[in-house]
N, C-alpha and C positions, 0 to 999 in steps of 0.2 A: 157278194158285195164288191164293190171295183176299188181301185186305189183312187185317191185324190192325188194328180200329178199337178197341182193348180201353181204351187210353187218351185216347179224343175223348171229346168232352163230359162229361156230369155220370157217370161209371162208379159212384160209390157207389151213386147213387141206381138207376142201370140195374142193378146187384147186388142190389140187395135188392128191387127188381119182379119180378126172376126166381123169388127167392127165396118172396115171396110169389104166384107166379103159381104153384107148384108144391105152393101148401098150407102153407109154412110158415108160422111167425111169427118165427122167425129161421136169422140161417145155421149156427150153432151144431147147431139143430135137424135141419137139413137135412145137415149134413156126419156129423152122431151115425148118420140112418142109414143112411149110408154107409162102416161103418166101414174103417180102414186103407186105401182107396182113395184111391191118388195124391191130393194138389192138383192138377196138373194136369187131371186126369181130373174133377175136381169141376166146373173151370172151363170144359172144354168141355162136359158135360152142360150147363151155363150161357148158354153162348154161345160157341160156338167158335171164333169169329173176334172176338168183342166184351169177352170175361170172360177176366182172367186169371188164373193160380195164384196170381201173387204178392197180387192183389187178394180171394183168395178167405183168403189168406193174413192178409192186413189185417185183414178184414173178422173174421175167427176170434179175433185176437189182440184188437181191441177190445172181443170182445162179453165176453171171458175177462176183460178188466179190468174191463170194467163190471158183471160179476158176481163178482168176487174168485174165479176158478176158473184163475189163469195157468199154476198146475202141472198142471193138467190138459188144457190145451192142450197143455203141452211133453209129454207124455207123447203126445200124439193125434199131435202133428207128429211124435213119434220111428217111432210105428207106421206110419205114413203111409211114411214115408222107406226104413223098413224092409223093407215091403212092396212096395214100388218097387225097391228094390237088391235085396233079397233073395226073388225069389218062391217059391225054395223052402225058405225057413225057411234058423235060422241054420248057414252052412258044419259037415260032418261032419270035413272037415280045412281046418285051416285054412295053407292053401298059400298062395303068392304072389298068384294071381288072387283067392282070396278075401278076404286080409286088404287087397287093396285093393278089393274090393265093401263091405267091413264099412265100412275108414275113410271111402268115398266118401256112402255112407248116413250115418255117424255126422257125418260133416265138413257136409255137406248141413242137416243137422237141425241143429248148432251154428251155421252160419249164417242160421236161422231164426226161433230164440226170444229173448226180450228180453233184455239183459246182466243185469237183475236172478238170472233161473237159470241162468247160465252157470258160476258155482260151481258150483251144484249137478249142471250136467251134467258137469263134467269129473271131479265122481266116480261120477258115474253110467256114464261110461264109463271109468273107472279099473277099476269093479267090473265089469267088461263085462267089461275085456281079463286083470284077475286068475283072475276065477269067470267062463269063458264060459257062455251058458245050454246046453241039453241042444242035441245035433244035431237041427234040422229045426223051432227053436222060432219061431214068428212071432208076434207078438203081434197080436190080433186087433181091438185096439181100445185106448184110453188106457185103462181099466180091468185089463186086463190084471194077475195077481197078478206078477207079475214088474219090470213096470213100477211098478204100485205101492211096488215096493220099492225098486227103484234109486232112486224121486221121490215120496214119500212128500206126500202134500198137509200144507198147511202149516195148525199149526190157528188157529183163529178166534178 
């Protein structure tokens, strides 16, 4: 088994050398195209013993403020979570084992994005659990018309 050295030394800056060793110019960039693919999964393409999701996580949320795009973040980490819990689109019936695959993806994703949309997600997933979406729906990306609605970007 290897050590996890994901938290020694300077990791921001080891983040974003990866990031630009692979062509980008930011992680933003780099996560866009990969779309609805775990954090985790970002973080070991990264560095698998050195990068972590939470840091790949950080690093998405800063760039989201520093470009006034944080709902579109929340939207990306909802697809991300979704797609993680739910690989085959959303439950056909929603039984026991599923409404705990949903709330563990959705509970997942709430503890992810900044308190500022936390309102806004708890109707996003009010609307979830009233209007569930069609069986088998995944959203493929924070673009997503579906997502779009439940989080409507905020205007300018």
């Amino acid at each position: 088994m290897s050590e996890d050295r994901s938290w020694q030394g300077n990791w921001r800056a080891r983040l974003f050398d990866r990031i630009r060793e692979r062509g980008y110019d930011s992680l933003t960039a780099f996560a866009n195209a990969r779309p609805a693919v775990p954090l985790y999964l970002l973080a070991d393409e990264l560095g698998k013993d050195d990068i972590a999701g939470a840091q790949v996580l950080s690093g998405l949320l800063e760039e989201a403020e520093r470009h006034k795009q944080v709902t579109r973040f929340v939207r990306d980490v909802l697809a991300r979570e979704l797609s993680e819990s739910l690989p085959d689109g959303w439950p056909t019936l929603m039984d026991d084992e599923h409404r705990f695959e949903v709330a563990q993806a959705l509970g997942c994703w709430y503890g992810h994005i900044p308190e500022s949309h936390q309102g806004r997600a708890d109707q996003a997933m009010a609307t979830l659990r009233a209007t569930p979406p069609p069986p088998g729906w995944r959203p493929l990306g924070p673009d997503d018309a579906l997502l779009r609605t439940l989080l409507p970007d905020e205007d300018a």
